[in-house]
C-alpha positions as CSV (number, residue, x, y, z in Angstrom):
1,X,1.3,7.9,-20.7
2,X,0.4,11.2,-22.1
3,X,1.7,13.8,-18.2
4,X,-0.1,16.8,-20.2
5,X,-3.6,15.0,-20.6
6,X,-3.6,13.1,-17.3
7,X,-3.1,16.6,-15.4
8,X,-6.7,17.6,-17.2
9,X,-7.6,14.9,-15.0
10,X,-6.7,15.9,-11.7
11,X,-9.6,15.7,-9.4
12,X,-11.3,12.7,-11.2
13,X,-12.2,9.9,-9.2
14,X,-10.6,6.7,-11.1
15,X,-10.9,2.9,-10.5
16,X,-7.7,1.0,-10.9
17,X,-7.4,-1.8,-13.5
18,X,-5.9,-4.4,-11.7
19,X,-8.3,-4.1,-8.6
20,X,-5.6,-3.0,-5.4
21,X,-5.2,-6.2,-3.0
22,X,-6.0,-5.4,0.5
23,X,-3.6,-7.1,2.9
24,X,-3.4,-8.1,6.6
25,X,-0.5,-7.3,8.8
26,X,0.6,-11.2,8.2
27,X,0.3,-10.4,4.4
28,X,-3.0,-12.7,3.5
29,X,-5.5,-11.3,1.5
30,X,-8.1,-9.4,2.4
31,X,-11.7,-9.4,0.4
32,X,-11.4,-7.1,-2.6
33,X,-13.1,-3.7,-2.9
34,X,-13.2,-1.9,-6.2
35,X,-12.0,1.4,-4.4
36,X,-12.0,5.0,-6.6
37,X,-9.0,6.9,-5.8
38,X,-8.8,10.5,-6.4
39,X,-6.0,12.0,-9.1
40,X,-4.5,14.4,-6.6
41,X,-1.8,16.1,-8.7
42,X,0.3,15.2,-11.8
43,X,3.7,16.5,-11.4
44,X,7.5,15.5,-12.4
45,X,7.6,12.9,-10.8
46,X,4.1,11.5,-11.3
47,X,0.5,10.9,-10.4
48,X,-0.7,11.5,-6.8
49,X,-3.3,9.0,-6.5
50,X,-5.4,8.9,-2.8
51,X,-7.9,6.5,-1.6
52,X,-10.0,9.1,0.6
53,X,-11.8,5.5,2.3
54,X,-8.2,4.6,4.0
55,X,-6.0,7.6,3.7
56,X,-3.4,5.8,1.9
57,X,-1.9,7.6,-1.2
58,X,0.6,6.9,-3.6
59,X,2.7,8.4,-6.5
60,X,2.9,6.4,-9.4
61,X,5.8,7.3,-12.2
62,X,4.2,7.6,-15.4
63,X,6.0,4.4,-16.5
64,X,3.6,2.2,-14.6
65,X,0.6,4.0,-16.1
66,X,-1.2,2.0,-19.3
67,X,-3.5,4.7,-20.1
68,X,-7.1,6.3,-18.7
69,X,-10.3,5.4,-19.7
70,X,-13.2,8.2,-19.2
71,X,-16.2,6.9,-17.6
72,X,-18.8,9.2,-16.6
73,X,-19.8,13.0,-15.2
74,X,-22.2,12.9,-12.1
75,X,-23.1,16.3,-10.5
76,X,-19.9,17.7,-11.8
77,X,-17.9,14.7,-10.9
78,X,-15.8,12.7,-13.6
79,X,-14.9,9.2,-13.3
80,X,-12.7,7.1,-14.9
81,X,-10.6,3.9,-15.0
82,X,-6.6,4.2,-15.1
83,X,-5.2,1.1,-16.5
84,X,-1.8,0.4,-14.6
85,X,1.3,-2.0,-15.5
86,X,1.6,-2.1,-11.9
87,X,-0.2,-4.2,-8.9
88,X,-1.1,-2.3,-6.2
89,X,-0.9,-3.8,-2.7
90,X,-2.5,-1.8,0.3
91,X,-1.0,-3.8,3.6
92,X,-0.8,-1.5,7.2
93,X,0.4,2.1,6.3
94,X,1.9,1.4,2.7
95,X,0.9,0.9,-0.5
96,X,3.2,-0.8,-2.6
97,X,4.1,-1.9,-6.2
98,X,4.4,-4.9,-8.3
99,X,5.1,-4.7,-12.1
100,X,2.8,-6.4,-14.3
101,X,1.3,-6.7,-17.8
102,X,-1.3,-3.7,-18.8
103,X,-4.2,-4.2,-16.3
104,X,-3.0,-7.6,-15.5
105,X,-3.6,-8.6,-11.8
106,X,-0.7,-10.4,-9.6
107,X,-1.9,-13.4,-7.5
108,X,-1.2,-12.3,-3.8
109,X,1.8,-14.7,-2.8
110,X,1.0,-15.3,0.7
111,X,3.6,-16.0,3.0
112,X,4.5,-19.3,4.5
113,X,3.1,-20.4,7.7
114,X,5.5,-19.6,10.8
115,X,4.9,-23.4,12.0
116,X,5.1,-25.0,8.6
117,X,8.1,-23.3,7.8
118,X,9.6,-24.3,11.2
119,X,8.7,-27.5,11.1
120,X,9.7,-28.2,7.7
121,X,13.2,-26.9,8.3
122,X,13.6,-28.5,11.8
123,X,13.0,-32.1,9.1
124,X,15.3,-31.2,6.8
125,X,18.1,-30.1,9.0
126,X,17.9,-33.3,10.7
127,X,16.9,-36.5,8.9
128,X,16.1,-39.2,10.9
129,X,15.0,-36.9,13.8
130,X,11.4,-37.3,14.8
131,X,9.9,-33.9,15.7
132,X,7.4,-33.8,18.7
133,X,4.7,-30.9,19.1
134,X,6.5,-29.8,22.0
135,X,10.4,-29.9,20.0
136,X,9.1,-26.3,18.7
137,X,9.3,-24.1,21.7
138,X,8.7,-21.2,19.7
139,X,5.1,-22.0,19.6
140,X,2.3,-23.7,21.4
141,X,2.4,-27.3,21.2
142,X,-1.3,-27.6,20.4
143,X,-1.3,-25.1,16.9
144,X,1.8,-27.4,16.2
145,X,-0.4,-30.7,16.3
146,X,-3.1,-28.9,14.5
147,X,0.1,-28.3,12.0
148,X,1.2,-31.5,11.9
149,X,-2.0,-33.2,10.8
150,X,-3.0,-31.3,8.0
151,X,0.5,-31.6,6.6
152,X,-0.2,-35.6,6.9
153,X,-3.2,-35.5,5.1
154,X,-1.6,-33.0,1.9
155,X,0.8,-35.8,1.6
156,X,4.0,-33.1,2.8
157,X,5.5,-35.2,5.4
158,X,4.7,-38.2,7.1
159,X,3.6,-38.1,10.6
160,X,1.7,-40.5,13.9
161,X,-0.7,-39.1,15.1
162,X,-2.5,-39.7,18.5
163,X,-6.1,-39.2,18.5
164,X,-8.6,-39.9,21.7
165,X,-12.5,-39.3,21.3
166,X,-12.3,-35.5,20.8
167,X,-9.7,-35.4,18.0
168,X,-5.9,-35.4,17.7
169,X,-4.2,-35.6,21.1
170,X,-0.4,-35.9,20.2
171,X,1.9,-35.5,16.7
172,X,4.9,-36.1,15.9
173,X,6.3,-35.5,12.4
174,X,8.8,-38.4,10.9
175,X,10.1,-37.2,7.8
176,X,9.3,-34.9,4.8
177,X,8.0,-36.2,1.5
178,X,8.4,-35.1,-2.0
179,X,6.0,-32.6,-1.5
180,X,7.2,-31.3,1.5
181,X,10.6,-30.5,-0.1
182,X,8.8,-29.4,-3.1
183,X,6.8,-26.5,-0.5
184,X,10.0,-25.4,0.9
185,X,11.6,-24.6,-2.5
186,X,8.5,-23.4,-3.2
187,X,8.6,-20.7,-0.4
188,X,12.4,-19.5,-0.8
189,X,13.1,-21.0,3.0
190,X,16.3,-22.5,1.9
């Protein structure tokens, strides 16, 4: 990326090519807003970008830049896209970076759920062991059931479950299947 023509371009407002993903403190995606952040400086180091909407900012080396695209000039205001080899990720007060292709966006990988994962593991580590609603005291028994079910129904372990007239009253998880060990690889939990 060309540092001298991108500091002609401080001030512009510019919208990012991939989109920034918005995150939730857990890390799940948030709905997408094609934000334009401001070029605040170009220096040594690199572009000072800011989203004035959230306050977040963030200096990006000139290595993850692709190139910028002029748009338009509205009451004295350019716009313009900046093409980035990077993924931006806005989650709580920091923005970070994934690398990527040229304007290429990453999928969001969304972390495991807390029960899954617990539950899963508590299977693996020991076979044979049934695992009750109430065996993971970490959480409340009932969003364990509600775990347990779903889990059942994907095919990711095999489970009894107790229903009375108003839904699932009990579960307790047997065993993991294929696909169950499959998730857990899946997610780095062992």
């Amino acid at each position: 990326m060309n540092k001298e023509q991108l500091k002609k371009n401080v001030g512009d407002l510019v919208r990012l090519i991939p989109i920034a993903h918005r995150l939730d403190g857990k890390g799940h995606p948030l709905p997408r807003l094609d934000d334009e952040w401001r070029i605040e400086s170009v220096t040594n180091e690199g572009v000072r970008l800011f989203l004035a909407r959230t306050g977040h900012g963030r200096t990006l080396g000139f290595d993850h830049i692709c190139e910028y695209t002029s748009d338009r000039i509205e009451r004295g205001m350019k716009y313009g896209f900046l093409t980035l080899k990077v993924q931006l990720s806005i989650q709580g007060n920091n923005v970070n970076v994934t690398p990527t292709r040229p304007g290429v966006p990453v999928p969001v990988r969304t972390p495991p759920d807390p029960i899954r994962l617990a539950l899963f593991q508590r299977l693996q580590a020991s076979p044979g062991q049934a695992v009750h609603s109430d065996h993971l005291s970490e959480f409340p028994a009932d969003e364990v059931t509600n775990e347990i079910a779903p889990c059942d129904a994907e095919g990711l372990l095999e489970a009894r479950l107790l229903h009375d007239g108003q839904g699932i009253r009990a579960a307790v998880a047997l065993r993991l299947k294929r696909g169950g060990a499959e998730w857990i690889r899946q997610n780095g939990a062992f």
